[in-house]
Legacy VTK file of the C-alpha trace (Angstrom):
# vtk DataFile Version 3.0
C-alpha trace
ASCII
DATASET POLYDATA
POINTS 77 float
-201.457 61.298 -162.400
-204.479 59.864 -160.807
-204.349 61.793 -157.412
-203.906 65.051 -159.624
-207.501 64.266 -161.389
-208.987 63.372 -158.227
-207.359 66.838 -156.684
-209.160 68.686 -159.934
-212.101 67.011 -159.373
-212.433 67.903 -156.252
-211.482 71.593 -156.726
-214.318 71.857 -159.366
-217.181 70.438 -156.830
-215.773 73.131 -154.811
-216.713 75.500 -157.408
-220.112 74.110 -157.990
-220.876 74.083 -154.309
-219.613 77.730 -154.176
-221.948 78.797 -156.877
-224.750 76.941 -155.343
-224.389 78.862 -151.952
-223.702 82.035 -153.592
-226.656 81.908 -155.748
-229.250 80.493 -152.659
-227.905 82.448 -149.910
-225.364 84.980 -150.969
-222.433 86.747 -149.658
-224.865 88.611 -147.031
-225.837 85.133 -145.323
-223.405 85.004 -141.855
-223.845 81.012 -142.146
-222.296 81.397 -146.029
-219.892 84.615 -145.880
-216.962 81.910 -144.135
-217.505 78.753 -146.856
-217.496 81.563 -149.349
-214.424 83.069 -148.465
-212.387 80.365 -147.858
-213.491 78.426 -151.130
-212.829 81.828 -153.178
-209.108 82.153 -151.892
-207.619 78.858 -152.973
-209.797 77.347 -155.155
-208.260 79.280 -158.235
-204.885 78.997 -157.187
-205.082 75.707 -156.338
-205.948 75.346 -160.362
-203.192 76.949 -161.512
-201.183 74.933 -158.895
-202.376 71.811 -160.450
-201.937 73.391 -163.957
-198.342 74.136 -163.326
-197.421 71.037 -161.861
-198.716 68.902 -165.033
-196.916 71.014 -167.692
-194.045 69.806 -168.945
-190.655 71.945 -167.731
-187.272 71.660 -166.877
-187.392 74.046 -164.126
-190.650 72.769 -162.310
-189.345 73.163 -158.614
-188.679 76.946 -159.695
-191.909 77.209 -161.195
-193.301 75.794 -157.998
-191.745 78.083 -155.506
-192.451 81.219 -158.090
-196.522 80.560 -157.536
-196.007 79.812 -153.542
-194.510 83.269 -153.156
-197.240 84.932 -155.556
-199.747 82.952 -153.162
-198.892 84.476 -150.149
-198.691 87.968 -151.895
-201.594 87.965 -153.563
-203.307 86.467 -150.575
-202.075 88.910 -148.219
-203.093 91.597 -150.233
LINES 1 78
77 0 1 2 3 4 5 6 7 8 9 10 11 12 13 14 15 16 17 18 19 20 21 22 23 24 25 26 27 28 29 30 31 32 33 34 35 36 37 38 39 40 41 42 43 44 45 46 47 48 49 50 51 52 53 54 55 56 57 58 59 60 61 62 63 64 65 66 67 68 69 70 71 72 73 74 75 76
């Protein structure tokens, strides 16, 4: 459980530093557009990841495989 709180912790300094760069330089910046982009598609699924894997089920490795394939929709879209 402690490497999934570390993994959350992470994923919300992510967040902060996302804000911070959106909010100094913005999306028009070249030298912020990439960090931007890259922290914006996983950051949020990576939550939900997390989210998933913590609640309690009987069919996690379903539930697992479900959100990969909605990943790679979603992200592809």
């Amino acid at each position: 459980m402690h490497r999934l709180d570390v993994a959350k912790g992470a994923l919300i300094i992510l967040v902060v530093l996302d804000h911070l760069l959106e909010a100094t330089a913005g999306w028009e910046a070249r030298t912020t557009r990439l960090p931007l982009t890259a922290i914006y598609m996983f950051h949020m699924p990576a939550f939900v990841f997390l989210a998933g894997i913590t609640a309690k089920s009987t069919q996690l490795p379903r539930r697992i495989g479900v959100f990969l394939v909605l990943l790679v929709v979603f992200q592809t879209l």
